[in-house]
FIFI-62193 format. One record per residue (C-alpha): x, y, z; residue in three letters. Coordinates in steps of 0.05 Angstrom, whole numbers, padded with zeros to 5 digits, always signed. Example, Ala and Ser with C-alpha at 12.3 -4.5 7.8 and 13.67 -1.06 7.14 Angstrom:
BEGIN
+00246-00090+00156ALA+00273-00021+00143SER
This chain:
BEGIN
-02714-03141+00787UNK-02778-03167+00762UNK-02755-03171+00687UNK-02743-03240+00689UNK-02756-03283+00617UNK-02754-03351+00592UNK-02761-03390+00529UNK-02830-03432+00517UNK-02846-03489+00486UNK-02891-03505+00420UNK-02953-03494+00462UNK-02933-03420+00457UNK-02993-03436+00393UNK-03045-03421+00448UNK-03028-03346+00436UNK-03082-03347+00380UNK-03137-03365+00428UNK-03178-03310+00430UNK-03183-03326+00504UNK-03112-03337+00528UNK-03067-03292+00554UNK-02997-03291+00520UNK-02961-03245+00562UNK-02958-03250+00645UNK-02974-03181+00671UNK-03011-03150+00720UNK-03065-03109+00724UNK-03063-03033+00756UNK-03139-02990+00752UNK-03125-02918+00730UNK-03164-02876+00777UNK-03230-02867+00762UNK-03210-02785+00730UNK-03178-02815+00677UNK-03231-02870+00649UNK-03237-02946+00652UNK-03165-02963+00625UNK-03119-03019+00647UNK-03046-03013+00650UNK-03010-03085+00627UNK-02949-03081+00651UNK-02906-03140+00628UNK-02871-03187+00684UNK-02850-03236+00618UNK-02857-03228+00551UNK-02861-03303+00523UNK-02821-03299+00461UNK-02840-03362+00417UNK-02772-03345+00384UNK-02732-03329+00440UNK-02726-03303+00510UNK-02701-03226+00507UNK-02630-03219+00522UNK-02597-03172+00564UNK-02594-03106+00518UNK-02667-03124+00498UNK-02682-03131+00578UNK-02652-03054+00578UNK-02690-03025+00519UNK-02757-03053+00547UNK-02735-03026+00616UNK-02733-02954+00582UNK-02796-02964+00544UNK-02842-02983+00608UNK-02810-02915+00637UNK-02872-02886+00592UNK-02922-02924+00621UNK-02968-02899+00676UNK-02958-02904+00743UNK-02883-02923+00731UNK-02868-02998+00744UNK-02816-03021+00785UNK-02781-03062+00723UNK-02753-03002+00699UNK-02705-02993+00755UNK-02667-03031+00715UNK-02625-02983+00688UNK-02597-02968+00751UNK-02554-03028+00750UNK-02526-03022+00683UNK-02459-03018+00671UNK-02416-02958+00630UNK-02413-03007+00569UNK-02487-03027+00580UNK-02505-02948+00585UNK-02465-02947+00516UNK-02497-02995+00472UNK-02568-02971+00505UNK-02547-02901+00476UNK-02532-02906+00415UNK-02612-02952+00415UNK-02635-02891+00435UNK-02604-02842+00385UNK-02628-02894+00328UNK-02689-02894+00364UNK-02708-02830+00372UNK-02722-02834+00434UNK-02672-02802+00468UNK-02701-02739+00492UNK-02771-02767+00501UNK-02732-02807+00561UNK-02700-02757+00584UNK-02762-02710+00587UNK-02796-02776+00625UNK-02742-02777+00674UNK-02748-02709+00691UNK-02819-02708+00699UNK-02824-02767+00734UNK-02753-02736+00787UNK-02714-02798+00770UNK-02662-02763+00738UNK-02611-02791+00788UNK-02624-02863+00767UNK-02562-02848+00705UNK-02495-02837+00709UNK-02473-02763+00723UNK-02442-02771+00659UNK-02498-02794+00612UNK-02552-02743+00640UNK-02502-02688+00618UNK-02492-02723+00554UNK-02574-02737+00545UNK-02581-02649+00575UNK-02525-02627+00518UNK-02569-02668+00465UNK-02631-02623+00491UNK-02593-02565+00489UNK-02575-02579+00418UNK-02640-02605+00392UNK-02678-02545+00418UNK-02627-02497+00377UNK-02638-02546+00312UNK-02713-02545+00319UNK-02721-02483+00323UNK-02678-02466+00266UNK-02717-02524+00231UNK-02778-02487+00240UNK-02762-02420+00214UNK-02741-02456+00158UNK-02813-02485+00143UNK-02838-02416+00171UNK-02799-02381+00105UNK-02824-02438+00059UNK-02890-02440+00079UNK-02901-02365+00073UNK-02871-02363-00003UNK-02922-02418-00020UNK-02984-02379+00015UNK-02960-02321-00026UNK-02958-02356-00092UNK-03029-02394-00068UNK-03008-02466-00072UNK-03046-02528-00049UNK-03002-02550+00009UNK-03000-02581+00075UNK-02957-02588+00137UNK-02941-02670+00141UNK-02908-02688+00206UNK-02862-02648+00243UNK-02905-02593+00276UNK-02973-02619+00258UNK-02959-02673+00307UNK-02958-02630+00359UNK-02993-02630+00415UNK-03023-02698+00409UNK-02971-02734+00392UNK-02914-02689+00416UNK-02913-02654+00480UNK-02860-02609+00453UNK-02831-02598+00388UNK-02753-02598+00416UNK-02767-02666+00441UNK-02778-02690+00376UNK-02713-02708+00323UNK-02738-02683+00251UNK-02695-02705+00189UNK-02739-02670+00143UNK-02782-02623+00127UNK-02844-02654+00102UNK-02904-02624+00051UNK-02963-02658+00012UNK-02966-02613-00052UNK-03021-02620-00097UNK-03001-02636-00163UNK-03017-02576-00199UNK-02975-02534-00149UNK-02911-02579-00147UNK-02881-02543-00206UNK-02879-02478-00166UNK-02861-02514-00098UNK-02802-02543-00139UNK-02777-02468-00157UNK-02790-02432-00090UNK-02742-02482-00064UNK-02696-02479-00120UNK-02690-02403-00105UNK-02681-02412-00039UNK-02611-02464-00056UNK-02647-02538-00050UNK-02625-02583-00098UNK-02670-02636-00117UNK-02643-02697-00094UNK-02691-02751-00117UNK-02754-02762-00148UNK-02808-02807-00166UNK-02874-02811-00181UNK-02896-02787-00119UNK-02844-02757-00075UNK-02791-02710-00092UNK-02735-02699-00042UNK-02699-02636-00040UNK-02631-02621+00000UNK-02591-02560+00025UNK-02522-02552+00050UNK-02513-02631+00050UNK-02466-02648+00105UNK-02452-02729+00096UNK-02423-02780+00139UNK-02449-02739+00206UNK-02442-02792+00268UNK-02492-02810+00323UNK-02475-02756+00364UNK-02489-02699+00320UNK-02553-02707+00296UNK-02582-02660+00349UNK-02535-02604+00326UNK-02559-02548+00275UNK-02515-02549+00211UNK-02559-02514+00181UNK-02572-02562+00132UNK-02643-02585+00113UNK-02676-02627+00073UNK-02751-02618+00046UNK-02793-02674+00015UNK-02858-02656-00028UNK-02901-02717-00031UNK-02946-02697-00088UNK-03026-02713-00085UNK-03054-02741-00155UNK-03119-02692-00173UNK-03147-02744-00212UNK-03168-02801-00164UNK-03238-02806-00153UNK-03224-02819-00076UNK-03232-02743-00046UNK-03159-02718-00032UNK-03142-02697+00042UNK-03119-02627+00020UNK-03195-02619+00010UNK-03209-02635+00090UNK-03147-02586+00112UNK-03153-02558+00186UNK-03114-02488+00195UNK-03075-02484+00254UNK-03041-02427+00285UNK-02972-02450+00296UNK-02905-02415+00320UNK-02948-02358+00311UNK-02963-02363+00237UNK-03032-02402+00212UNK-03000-02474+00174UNK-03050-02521+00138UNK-03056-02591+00170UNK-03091-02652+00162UNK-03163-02659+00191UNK-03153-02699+00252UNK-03171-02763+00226UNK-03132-02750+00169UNK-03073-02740+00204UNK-03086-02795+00258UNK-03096-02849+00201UNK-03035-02827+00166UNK-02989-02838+00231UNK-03014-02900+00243UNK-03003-02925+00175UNK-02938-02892+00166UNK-02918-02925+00234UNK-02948-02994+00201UNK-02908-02981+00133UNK-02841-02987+00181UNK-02867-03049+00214UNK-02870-03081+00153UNK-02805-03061+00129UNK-02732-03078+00154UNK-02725-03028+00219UNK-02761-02978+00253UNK-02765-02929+00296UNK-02793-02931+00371UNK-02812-02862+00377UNK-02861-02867+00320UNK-02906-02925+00368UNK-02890-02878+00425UNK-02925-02817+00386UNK-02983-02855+00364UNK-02983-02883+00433UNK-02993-02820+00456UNK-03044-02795+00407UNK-03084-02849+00419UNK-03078-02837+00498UNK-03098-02755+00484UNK-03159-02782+00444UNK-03178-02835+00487UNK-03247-02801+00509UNK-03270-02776+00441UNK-03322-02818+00421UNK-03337-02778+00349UNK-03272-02771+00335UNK-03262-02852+00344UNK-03327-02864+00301UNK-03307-02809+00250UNK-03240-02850+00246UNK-03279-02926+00237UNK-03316-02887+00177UNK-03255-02862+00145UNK-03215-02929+00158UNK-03279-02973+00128UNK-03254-02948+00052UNK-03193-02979+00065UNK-03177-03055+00063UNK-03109-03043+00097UNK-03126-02986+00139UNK-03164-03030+00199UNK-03104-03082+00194UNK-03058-03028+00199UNK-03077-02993+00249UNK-03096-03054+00287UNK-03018-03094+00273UNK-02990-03027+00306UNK-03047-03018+00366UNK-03033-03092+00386UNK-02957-03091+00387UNK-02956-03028+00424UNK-02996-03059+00471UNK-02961-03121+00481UNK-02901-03080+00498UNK-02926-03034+00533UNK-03001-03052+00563UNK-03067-03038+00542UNK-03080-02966+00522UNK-03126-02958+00471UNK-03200-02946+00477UNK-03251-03013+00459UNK-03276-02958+00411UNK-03208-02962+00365UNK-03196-03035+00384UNK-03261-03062+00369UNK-03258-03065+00295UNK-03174-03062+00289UNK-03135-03103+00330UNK-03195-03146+00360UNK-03206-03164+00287UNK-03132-03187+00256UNK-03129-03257+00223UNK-03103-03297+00273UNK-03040-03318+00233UNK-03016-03237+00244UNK-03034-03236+00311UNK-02990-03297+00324UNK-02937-03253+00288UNK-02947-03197+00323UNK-02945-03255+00393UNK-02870-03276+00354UNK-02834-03229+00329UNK-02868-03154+00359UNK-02816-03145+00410UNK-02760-03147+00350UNK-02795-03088+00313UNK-02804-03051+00385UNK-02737-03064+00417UNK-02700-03066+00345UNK-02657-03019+00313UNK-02622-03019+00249UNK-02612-03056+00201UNK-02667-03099+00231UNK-02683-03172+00194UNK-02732-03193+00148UNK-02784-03224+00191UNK-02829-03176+00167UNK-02838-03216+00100UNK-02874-03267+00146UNK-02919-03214+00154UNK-02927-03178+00092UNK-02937-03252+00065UNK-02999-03258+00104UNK-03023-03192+00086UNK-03018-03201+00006UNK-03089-03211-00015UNK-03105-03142+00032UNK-03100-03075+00004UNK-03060-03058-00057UNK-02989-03092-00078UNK-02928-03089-00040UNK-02877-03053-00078UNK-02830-03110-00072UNK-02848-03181-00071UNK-02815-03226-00018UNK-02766-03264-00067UNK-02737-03185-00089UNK-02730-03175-00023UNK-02691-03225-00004UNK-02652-03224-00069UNK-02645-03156-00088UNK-02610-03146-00156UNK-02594-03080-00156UNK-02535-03036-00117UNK-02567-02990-00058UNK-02573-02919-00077UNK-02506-02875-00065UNK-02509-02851+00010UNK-02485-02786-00020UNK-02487-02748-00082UNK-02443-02720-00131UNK-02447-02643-00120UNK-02429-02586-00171UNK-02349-02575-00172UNK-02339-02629-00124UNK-02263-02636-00105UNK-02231-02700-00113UNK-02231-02709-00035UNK-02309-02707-00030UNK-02312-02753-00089UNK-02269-02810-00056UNK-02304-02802-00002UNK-02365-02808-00028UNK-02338-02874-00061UNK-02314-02900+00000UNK-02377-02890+00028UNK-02420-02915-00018UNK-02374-02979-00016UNK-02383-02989+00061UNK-02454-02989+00044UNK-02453-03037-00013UNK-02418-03078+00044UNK-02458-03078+00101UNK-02523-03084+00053UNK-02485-03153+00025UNK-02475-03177+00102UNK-02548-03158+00115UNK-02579-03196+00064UNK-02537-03260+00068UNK-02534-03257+00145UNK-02614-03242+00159UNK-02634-03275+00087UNK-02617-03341+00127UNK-02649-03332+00190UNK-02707-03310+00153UNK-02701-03387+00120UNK-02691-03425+00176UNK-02751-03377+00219UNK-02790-03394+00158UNK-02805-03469+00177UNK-02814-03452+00248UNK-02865-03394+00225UNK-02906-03453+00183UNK-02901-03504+00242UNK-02927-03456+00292UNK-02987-03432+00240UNK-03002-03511+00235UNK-03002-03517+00314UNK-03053-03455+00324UNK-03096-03480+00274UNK
């Protein structure tokens, strides 16, 4: 196997210099049809916290499975073992990323590199997900068609509008939520059509209100790809009275499972993924699929030279926008190769302060090959990004001491039985638990990977 990774010393520092090269890899030309693009595929990934251990070795191995041609390091699976396959699972089911591998597998006839056992597993979770999709989208089908008919200011967020360029199928995709930016004046009559239709409003705040039908708690790992037939919708309401020119005025209609949805424009909509991706980088845990999908996008736009320039113009009103964008190009690509056009790179990733590239260098593979509850490395981060774009919404000493309980994981509903409302206790109480462990167990390695942070950022200087 050519996954093979050791620690480094302190002159891991060198990763800042514009002209080394932090990770080993080799090059591979895509054919000529395709464009001048490199494929990096990693033979070591010099961790300057750690060398990757063996279930990291096994996520990686599944995330080079999406690179192009396929390298031999992801043969690796082949050797695991049932208990291996089983902690890899349940990364992948956290991930999201379980039926974009198996779609990979099957397209690339490698099917027969898992256990019978697992591809029947992985085929049932298709099966499932394809159901639950399509029930998801007749759902947003009904929605969508009572807002057109009372003439609201909406858009389709996610979901469906990622499709194709993101998505190569919608069933391959897992979908919590149904997702809508409302303009203001038209999220008091959002809020009733799905009233009427049974959604209770869960939450709300300033800018997103989250709705919920037929709430089915506590569901495990393996049933998320099932259809209860229980949804939830989110309105993320647009302010009308910011003097920066709202997306819902750049909308792009799209005909879609045969009815025509409003979408972002495609810059729109490509900024926003980026920057949603970005959001979970710089928060406790995150999901793989979403660097996969912009991976992807990026990869289906590669050759679109407007589109690209159209994008830096868009991105140039925004401090945090060419960071963003740039943090989540460059640890994709770290991972996974180079992939992105010199026209997105140039003014992104080719331009991030050295001290978050040499994050990115440190601590990227955690946020790739991560799941939850993740750490708090990411205030390393989000420390170097303070003077950029607006305020975080927590400062790094509230994050690491929170004073507040987390939010129930359930909530009461109408004539609940006593049952349902001890369980809903109990649950709440396991949460209030492993939230403690989380923030005493990672609040300390974020202390001790503090100093090591500042001795490295002295050492690159």
């Amino acid at each position: 196997m050519g996954l093979l990774f050791r620690p480094e010393s302190l002159i891991e520092a060198q990763v800042l210099d514009a002209n080394a090269r932090p990770l080993e890899h080799r090059q591979v030309e895509r054919s000529k049809e395709r464009g001048s693009f490199f494929s990096l595929f990693p033979l070591n990934i010099r961790s300057a916290s750690q060398a990757l251990n063996g279930e990291q070795l096994a996520r990686l191995a599944v995330l080079l499975t999406f690179c192009d041609p396929f390298p031999e390091e992801c043969l690796r699976i082949a050797t695991l073992s049932n208990r291996e396959w089983k902690r890899l699972l349940r990364w992948l089911d956290l991930s999201s990323l379980t039926l974009y591998f198996l779609d990979r597998l099957l397209e690339l006839g490698l099917c027969d590199l898992l256990p019978s056992e697992i591809l029947k597993r992985l085929n049932v979770n298709l099966l499932d997900n394809t159901e639950r999709t399509h029930k998801m989208i007749s759902e947003s089908i009904a929605i969508q068609r009572e807002f057109q008919n009372h003439n609201l200011c909406y858009a389709l967020l996610k979901g469906l509008s990622l499709w194709p360029c993101s998505v190569q199928r919608p069933e391959l995709r897992v979908q919590f939520d149904l997702d809508f930016l409302v303009d203001e004046r038209s999220a008091p009559a959002a809020r009733r059509i799905l009233e009427r239709r049974g959604y209770r409003l869960y939450s709300m705040s300033a800018r997103t209100w989250e709705f919920k039908l037929n709430e089915r708690p506590g569901i495990s790992l393996k049933d998320i790809y099932k259809d209860f037939r229980s949804y939830a919708v989110e309105l993320h309401v647009e302010s009308n009275v910011s003097s920066v020119p709202s997306p819902l005025e750049r909308l792009e209609w799209r005909e879609l499972q045969g009815m025509r949805m409003p979408v972002l424009s495609p810059v729109d909509l490509f900024m926003g993924q980026g920057l949603h991706v970005f959001k979970h980088i710089c928060g406790e845990s995150s999901r793989t699929s979403h660097m996969l999908e912009f991976r992807r996008h990026v990869l289906t736009r590669r050759d679109d030279h407007e589109f690209w320039n159209r994008l830096r113009r868009a991105a140039s009103e925004s401090q945090r926008a060419p960071i963003g964008l740039g943090v989540v190009t460059l640890l994709i690509a770290r991972m996974m190769g180079a992939f992105a056009p010199q026209a997105l790179t140039s003014w992104t990733a080719d331009n991030l302060p050295r001290p978050v590239r040499l994050w990115v260098e440190m601590y990227g593979h955690r946020v790739a090959l991560g799941s939850y509850p993740g750490d708090k490395l990411y205030l390393l981060l989000q420390s170097e990004l303070e003077f950029v774009g607006p305020p975080w919404k927590r400062s790094v000493r509230r994050a690491l001491l929170p004073f507040c309980l987390p939010p129930p994981a359930i909530r009461a509903i109408p004539n609940e039985s006593l049952r349902g409302r001890i369980h809903r206790y109990s649950m709440h109480f396991q949460l209030i638990l492993v939230r403690l462990r989380f923030h005493i167990v990672e609040g300390l390695r974020f202390v001790l990977e503090s100093r090591r942070w500042r001795r490295m950022k002295e050492l690159a200087q």
